[in-house]
N, C-alpha and C positions, 0 to 999 in steps of 0.2 A: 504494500500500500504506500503511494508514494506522500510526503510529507506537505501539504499543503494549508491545512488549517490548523492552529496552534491555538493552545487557551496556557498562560501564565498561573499558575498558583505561585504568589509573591505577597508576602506580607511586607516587606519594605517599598514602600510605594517607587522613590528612585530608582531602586534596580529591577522592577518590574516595568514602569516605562524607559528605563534603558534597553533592556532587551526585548518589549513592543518594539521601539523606534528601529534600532539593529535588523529586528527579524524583517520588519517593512520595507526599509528597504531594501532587503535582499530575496525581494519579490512576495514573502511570506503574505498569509490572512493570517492578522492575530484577532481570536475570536474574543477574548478578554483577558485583563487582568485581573486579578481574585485575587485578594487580601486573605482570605479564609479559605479552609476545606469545604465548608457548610456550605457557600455560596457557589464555589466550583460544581458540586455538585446537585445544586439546584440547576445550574446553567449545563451540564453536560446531563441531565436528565430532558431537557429540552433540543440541543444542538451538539450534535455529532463531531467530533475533533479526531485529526490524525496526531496529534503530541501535546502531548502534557508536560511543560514542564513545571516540574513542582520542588518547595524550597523544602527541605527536609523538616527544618523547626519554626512552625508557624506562630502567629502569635494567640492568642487563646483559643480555644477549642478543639478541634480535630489538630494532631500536626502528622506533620507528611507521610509518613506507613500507615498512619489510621487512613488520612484520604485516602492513600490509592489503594487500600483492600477497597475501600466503599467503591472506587472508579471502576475497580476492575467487577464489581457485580452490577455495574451500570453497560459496562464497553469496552472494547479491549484495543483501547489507544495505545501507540508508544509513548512510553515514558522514559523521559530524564531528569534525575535526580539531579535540584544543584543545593550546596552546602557551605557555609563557614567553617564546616568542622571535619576535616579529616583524621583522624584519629581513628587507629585501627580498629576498633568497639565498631565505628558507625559507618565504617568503610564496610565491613564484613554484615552489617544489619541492610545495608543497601543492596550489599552484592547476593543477598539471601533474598532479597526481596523480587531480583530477576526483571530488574528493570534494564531499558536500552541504553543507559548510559549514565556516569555519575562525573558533575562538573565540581570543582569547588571554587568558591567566589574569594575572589572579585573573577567572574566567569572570564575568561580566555577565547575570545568571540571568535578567534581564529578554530579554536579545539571545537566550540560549538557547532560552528559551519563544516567540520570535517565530521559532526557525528550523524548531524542532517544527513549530510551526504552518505554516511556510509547505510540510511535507514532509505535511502529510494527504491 
């Protein structure tokens, strides 16, 4: 399925319209940016997404492995993990989780677009 509609889960509002703006103009649909789990997937209960990227620790309520067990009993988008926190613990909680790829921030727009790329 090739990569064409994105929905951001980002609870820091700047780095989620940094990488809206990024993904745009490199021809991407971003179907929204989501501050919360709860609201991604109100929005992915109604509109269909080929990638998810989502921030591992969100700010109150669902945070990121809670979302996407729920996304995945919704739809089965590709997902990329992005994080502040690499640390073996949460590197191997990701890699268990069997997601399409795991960024750590401040995201590497370059490593982003070669993971796009490798998911066409």
């Amino acid at each position: 399925m090739p990569v064409e509609q994105i929905l951001i889960i980002e609870d820091e509002a700047v780095i989620g319209m940094a990488l809206a703006a990024e993904l745009e103009d490199s021809g991407y649909t971003i179907v929204d940016v989501c501050p919360s789990g709860r609201e991604a997937l109100q929005l992915l209960a109604q509109q269909p997404v080929d990638l998810v990227l989502l921030d591992i620790k969100l700010g109150k309520g669902l945070d990121g492995l809670e979302t996407l067990e729920a996304i995945r009993q919704l739809a089965s988008p590709h997902v990329i993990i992005i994080s502040g926190n690499s640390e073996p613990q949460t590197v191997a909680r990701i890699e268990a989780a069997g997601v399409d790829g795991f960024l750590v921030k401040p995201v590497n727009m370059l490593e982003l677009h070669q993971l796009l790329e490798q998911l066409r």
